[in-house]
N, C-alpha and C positions, 0 to 999 in steps of 0.2 A: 664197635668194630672199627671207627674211620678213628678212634683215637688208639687205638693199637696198632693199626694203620701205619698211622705218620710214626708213633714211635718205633717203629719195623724199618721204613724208609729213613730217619733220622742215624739209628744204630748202622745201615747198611750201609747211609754214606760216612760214617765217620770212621766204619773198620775199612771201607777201599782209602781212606784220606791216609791212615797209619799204614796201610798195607802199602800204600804208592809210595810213602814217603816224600812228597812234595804238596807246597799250598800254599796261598797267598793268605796276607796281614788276615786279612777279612773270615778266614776260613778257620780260623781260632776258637770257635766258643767257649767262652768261660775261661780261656786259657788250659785247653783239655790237652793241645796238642804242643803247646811253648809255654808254662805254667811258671807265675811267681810264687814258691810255696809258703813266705811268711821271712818274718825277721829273726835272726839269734843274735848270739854271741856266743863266745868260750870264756870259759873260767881262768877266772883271773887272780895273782895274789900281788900285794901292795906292801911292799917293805921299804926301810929305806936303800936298801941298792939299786932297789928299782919297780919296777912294774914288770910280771910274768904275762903273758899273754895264752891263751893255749889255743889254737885253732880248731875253729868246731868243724863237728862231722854229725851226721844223722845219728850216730849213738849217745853223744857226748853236749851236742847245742842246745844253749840254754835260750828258750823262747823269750823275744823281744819284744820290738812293734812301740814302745812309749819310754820317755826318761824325764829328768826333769833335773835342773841344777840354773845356779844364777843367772842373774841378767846380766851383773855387773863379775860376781866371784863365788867360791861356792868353796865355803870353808880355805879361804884366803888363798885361792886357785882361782888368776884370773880365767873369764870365762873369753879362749881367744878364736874356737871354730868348735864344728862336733861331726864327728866324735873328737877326742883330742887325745893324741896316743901317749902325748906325754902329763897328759892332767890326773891323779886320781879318781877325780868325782867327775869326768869329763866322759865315759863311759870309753873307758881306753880301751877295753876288747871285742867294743861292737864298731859299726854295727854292720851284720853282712844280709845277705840276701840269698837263699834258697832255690836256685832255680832248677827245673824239670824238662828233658827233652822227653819228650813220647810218641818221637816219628822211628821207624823200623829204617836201618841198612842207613841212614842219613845222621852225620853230626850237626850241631849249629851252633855256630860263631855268633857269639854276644859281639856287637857293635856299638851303643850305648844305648845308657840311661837318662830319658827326662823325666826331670825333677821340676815338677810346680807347687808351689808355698801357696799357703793363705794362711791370714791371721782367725781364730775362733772369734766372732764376740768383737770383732771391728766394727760394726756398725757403732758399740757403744760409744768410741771414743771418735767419731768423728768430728766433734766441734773442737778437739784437742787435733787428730792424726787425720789429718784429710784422706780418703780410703778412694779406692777403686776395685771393684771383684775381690773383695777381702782383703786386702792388701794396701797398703800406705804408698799414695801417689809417690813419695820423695823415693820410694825403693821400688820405683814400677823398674828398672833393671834388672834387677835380684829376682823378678817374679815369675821367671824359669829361669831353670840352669841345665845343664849336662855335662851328664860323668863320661867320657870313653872307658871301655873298659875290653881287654885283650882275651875274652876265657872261650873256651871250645865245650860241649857239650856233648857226650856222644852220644849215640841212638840208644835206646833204650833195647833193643837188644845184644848190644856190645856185651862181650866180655873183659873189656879192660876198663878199668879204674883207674884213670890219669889225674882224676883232680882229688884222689883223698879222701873224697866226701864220705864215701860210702857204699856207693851206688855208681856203677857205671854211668846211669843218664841225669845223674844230680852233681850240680857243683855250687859252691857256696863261695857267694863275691862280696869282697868287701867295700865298702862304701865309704873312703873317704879323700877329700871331708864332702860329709853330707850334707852340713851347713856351714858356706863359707866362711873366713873372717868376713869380707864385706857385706853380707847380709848380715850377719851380727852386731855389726858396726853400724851399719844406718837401722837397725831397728834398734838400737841401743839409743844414738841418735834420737830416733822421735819418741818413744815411750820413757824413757826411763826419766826424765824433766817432769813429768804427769805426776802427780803428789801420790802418794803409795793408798791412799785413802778409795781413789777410785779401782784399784785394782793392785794384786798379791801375785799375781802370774799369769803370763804371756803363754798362748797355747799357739807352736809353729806348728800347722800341718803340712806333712810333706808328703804329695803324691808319686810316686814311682812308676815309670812302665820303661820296659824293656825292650829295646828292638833287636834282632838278629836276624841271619840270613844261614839257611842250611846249604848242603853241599849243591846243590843244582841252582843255586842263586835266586829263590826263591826266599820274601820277605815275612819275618812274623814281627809279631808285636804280641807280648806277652800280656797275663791282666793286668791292671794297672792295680798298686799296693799300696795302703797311706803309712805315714808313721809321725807321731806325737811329739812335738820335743815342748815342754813345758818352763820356760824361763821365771822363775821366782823374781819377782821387783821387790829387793828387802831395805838396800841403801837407802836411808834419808825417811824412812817409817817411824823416828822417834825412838827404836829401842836396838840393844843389841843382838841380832842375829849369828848364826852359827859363820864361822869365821872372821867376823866382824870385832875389830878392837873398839872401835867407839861407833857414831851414828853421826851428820851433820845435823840432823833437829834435835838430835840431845845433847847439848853442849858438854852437860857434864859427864856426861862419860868419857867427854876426850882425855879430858885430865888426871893423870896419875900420880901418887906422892910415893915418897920415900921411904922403905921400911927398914931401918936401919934397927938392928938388934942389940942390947944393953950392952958395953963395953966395948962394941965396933964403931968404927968409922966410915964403912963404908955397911951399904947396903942391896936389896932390887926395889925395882920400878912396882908397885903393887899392880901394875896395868900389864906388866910385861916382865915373871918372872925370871929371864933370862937376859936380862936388862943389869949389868952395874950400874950402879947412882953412889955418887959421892956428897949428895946434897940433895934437896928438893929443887933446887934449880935444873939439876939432869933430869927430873921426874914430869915436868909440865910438859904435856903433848899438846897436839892440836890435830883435828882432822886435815884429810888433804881436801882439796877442792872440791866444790861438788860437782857429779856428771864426769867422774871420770873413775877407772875402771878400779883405783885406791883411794877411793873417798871415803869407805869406810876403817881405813886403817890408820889409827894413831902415829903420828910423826913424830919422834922426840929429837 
């Protein structure tokens, strides 16, 4: 009886919190009443004119939450923030965010998004990457951020649908960039110099919560939501990876020769058929430097 009880008194104060339509940060449970409902995207197609984007809605969003593409490049697309609207393998059509008003006769104004990182598995490399609370002292800057963000949310029992979603009290925000260049940049910085032997991929976790305020000036904060970005460390592992022309620890891949065909004089580069060669002297590459974002691509 006293546990049917409290769930009596639990359900009676959360239908007067919807019914009042007003509440503080605190007054949130679970995100019942400001809710993040999870990550999408929309479908995308990839030609060369360009990149299509389509924008999701509740009928059409395709479920997110994890990605993964280089540290340095990802099929010879450097990797320069994320999402990245102009990369292909950069997850040009994510990544957005799902949110829920569930207060009655009240809209809510999104205000913004903090975003805090940690590395998975930083303890391992701490006599390489000096850490703190998962995270690499050299980028203790980078270890929040915040997105502002302009969107309105109406009450969930509105009849109008201003944001397209789907749903009167649902709008879906896109997040970008959700990893800066400068966070890319110094975590490229300390990890990528680490021999590929101790590690094949970088796991970013990204925690998200939401704050807004509804019409009576009243503050929520929504659940907080993580999401996964997974950086592959392929450069400098000794062999050739997916858009990688050669490798710096395998010298001989860098080098290309000349295929010239019986009765011609000219030829392609066997490393690069889109290459004219007049000789094997236009065929000799060399990698670029190591530690920088075209080290794995043949130079000729």
């Amino acid at each position: 009886m006293r546990i049917v009880g409290r769930g009596m008194v639990v359900v009676t104060v959360l239908a007067a919190l919807l019914a009042a339509g007003a509440a503080r940060a605190d007054n949130n449970p679970n995100g019942m009443v400001f809710r993040a409902a999870g990550w999408f995207r929309g479908k995308s197609q990839t030609s060369q004119q360009g990149i299509t984007c389509e924008i999701p809605t509740l009928t059409t969003a395709i479920a997110d939450g994890v990605f993964e593409q280089g540290l340095w490049n990802t099929f010879g697309f450097q990797t320069l923030y994320f999402p990245d609207v102009n990369n292909p393998f950069g997850n040009p059509c994510g990544v957005w965010l799902e949110l829920q008003n569930n207060l009655l006769n009240q809209a809510i104004q999104v205000d913004h998004v903090a975003l805090h990182y940690k590395i998975l598995g930083a303890r391992r490399f701490r006599q390489f990457v000096p850490a703190r609370n998962a995270f690499p002292i050299a980028c203790r800057q980078f270890h929040n951020d915040t997105i502002f963000i302009g969107a309105v949310i109406n009450p969930i029992n509105s009849n109008i649908n201003q944001s397209g979603a789907g749903a009167p009290n649902v709008t879906l925000v896109q997040m970008v960039p959700f990893v800066s260049p400068q966070l890319i940049s110094c975590l490229r910085d300390q990890y990528a110099p680490l021999s590929t032997d101790l590690f094949t991929s970088l796991s970013l976790v990204i925690r998200a919560t939401v704050f807004g305020v509804s019409d009576t000036g009243d503050s929520f904060q929504a659940n907080p939501i993580n999401y996964t970005l997974n950086l592959r460390h392929t450069c400098g592992n000794g062999r050739i990876d997916d858009g990688e022309e050669c490798d710096p620890n395998a010298p001989t891949t860098c080098f290309g020769f000349c295929v010239i065909p019986s009765g011609q004089t000219n030829g392609t580069c066997s490393n690069n058929k889109n290459l004219l060669c007049l000789g094997d002297s236009d065929c000799h590459g060399v990698c670029s430097p190591p530690n920088n974002p075209t080290e794995c691509v043949c130079v000729y």
